[in-house]
Structure formats: C-alpha cells, structure tokens
N, C-alpha and C positions, 0 to 999 in steps of 0.2 A: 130730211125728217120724214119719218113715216106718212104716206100719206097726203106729202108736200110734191107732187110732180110740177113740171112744166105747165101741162097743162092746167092743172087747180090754180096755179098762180097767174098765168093767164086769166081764165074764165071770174079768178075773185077781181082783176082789177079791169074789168071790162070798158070803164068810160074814161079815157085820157084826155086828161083839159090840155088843148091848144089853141091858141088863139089867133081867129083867120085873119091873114093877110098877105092881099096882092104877093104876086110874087116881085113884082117888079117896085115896090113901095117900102117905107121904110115901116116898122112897127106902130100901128095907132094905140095909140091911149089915151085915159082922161088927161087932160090940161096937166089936171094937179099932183100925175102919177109918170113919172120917167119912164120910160123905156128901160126894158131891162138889160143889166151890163152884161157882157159875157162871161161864163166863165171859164179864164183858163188852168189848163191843170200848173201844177206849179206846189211849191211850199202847203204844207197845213193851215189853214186859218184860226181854227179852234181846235183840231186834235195837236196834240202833242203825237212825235213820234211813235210813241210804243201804244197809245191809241189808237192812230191813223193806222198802223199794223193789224190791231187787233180787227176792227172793223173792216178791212180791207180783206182778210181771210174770213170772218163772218158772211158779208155779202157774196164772195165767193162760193160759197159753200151752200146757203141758198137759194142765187142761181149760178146753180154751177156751169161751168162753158161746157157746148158740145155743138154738135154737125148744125145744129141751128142758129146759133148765135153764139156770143161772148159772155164770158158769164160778168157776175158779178163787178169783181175786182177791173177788168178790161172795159166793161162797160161805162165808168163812172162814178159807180152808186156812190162809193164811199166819199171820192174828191163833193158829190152831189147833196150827202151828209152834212158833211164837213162844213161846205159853206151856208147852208139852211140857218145849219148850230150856230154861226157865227153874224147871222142876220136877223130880222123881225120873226122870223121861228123859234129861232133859238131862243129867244127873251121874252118870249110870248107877247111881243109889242102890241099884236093886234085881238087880244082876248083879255077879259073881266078878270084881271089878278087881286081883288082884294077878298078878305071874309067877309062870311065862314067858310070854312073848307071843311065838308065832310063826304065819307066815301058815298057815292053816288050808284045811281043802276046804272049799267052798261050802256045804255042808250043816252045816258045823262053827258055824256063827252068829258074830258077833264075836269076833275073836280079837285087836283091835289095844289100845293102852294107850290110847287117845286116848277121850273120851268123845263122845257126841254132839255137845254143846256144844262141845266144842274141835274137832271134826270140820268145822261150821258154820261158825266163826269164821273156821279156816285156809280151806277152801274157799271161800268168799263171798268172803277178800280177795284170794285166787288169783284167782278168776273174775273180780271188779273191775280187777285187774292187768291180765290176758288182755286184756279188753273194752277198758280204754283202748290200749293200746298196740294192737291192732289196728283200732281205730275213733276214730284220731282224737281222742284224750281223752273219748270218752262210755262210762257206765258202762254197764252191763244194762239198765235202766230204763231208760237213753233212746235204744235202739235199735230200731230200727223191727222188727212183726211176723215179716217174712224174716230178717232179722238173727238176733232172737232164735231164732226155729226153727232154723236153722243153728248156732248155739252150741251150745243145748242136745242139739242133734244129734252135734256132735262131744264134747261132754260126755257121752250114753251110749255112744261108742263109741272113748270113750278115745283119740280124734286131737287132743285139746288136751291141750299137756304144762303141768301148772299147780305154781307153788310152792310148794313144801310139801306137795301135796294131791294124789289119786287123783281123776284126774276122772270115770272108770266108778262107781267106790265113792260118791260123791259122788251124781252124777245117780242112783242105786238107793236112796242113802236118803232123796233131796229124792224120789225117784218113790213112796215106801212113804209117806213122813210125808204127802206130797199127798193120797194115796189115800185114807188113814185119817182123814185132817181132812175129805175132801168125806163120806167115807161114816159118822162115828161120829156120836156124840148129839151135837144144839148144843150142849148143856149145857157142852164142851170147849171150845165155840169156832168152830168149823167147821161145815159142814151146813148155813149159816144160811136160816131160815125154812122147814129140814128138805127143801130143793131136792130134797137127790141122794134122798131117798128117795120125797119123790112123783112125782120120775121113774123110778123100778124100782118102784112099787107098794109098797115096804116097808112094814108100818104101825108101825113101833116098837114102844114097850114096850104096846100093847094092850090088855089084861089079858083078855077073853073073844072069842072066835073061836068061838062054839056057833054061831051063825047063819051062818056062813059054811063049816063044816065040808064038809057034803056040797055046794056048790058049787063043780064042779069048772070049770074051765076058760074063768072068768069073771072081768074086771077089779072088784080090789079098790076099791070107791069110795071108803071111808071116809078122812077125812083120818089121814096119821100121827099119834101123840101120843110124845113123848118124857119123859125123866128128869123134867122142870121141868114136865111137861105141856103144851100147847098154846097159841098166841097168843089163840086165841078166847077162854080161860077165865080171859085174864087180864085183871082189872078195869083 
C-alpha cells in the first residue's frame, strides 16, 4: 500500500510483548493461568480453506518477503490469525460484550456487538464476493500481486463498498492481527523461525544481558531465544 513500507511497519509496532524467562526454566505464570500451548502449523482452526487462502495472500502482500526476512505468508501470520479467531480473541472472551453498542471515537476501542470471529467471517466473504464479481470469478488468492495491492488498497481506504462489512475497520484489524502474528513469540504461531526479530535485533525472552550492558551502539549478535526456547536446543 502506498505509503505502507518496511520500515513504517516496523517503527508503528515498536513494543513487542514478551514475556521473560530463564533460559534454562520452564514458562512462569500465575497459578490460575496455563502456560501457553504451542502452536503447530497444521490443519485450519477457524478458517475454512478458501479463507485460510485468502488471508494467507493478504498477510503476504503486507509484508511482503525480501533480503530481510520472510514475508508474511512464510512467517506465520496467517496460521497465527487463524488460531487467535479460534481462541478467547476470537470470542471476545476477555472484553464487556453486552449493551448498548454504539459507534464510539477512535480512542474509545471496540464498541461494536460483532466479535472478532464474526467480524472475519463476514469480511472475508464480503471481500470474496467483491473479488469475484470484479475479477472474473477469481477469489483474493488468485489474483495477481497488482490486483491484490489494489484491493487491499481500497480496502484501507474504505472505496470498496462490502456486504455486510466495514472495509476500513476490517483492513485495521487484518493490519493489527498481521503485525502482531509477524512480531509475537512463535510459541503463537507466527514469527516463524523468529524472522521478524532477527531482523530488528530483538533477542526475546533472554534472560541476562550483564555483557552487553555497557555496549552501546553495537549490533546485538546473539541469536534470539523465545517462550519454547530455540531450534538449536532442540534434540
């Protein structure tokens, strides 16, 4: 998208929640809250195929792969989606779902009755609607690189009128959930083989940083380590 580089995408999602621990230790949490399971890739959860597609060429195409990393699709996002929709995100398990519901200011956070999940469902078959009827009977998925950037284009800027569905509100939280699947722990799903952080240097959950304290202004070399730990240490 116009506008939408590398870097802006970067610099907007600057603070990535990880959560420290030993390397050598298993996951802490409250008592009353599991550890988180992994997830592997595999089957859809909540998309149905020809959504799992569509989405999977979306995230792609936002961050698109090159010399730095993996894009989208290779990274994760989408399997990282998929499972979100299919958990206490997806059902808004953990937010005030009753009335009134009315449209709210921007800062005001969700204010609609719809959950993510139902949000998903109607958008994607909107946007498959759109797509064939303007292309010939081909869905998202199988339109060519310019194609899609031009959808997705008028899908953040709200010139696609869709069925049931906000196409701006829509392209904001396929642009949040993207972001959050390239940049959070694999452990989710996403990040896979922790790309987006050893392209920003991030080292994840670490555990000491004494030797690198007073070096300032010097590339971090050590590989990331995340929640599960690293591929290296696995047998």
């Amino acid at each position: 998208m116009p506008g939408l580089t590398r870097r802006s995408l970067l610099g907007s999602c600057a603070v990535v929640s990880a959560c420290a621990a030993p390397n050598y230790a298993p996951v802490m949490t409250h008592p009353a809250t599991p550890p988180p399971v992994a997830v592997r890739p595999g089957a859809w959860t909540f998309f149905t195929a020809d959504e799992g597609a569509a989405v999977e060429a979306m995230v792609d195409r936002i961050i698109p792969p090159d010399d730095l990393s993996a894009g989208g699709r290779d990274a994760g996002c989408a399997l990282f989606i998929d499972r979100q929709l299919a958990g206490a995100y997806g059902s808004s398990a953990m937010l005030y779902m009753r009335p009134p519901f009315a449209d709210g200011l921007p800062g005001q956070g969700p204010q609609s009755p719809l959950t993510p999940a139902a949000r998903y469902r109607a958008a994607l078959a909107a946007v498959d609607k759109y797509c064939r009827a303007a292309f010939i009977g081909r869905g998202f998925a199988q339109l060519g690189a310019e194609q899609q950037d031009r959808t997705l284009d008028q899908l953040e800027h709200g010139a696609i009128q869709l069925d049931g569905a906000n196409a701006r509100a829509f392209f904001e939280l396929l642009l949040r959930d993207t972001m959050e699947g390239f940049f959070a722990d694999p452990i989710y799903g996403g990040n896979a083989d922790m790309t987006a952080w050893r392209m920003i240097g991030f080292p994840g959950t670490r555990y000491d940083y004494r030797g690198w304290v007073t070096r300032h202004n010097e590339t971090y070399t050590l590989p990331p380590v995340g929640l599960a730990g690293r591929a290296a240490w696995t047998p």
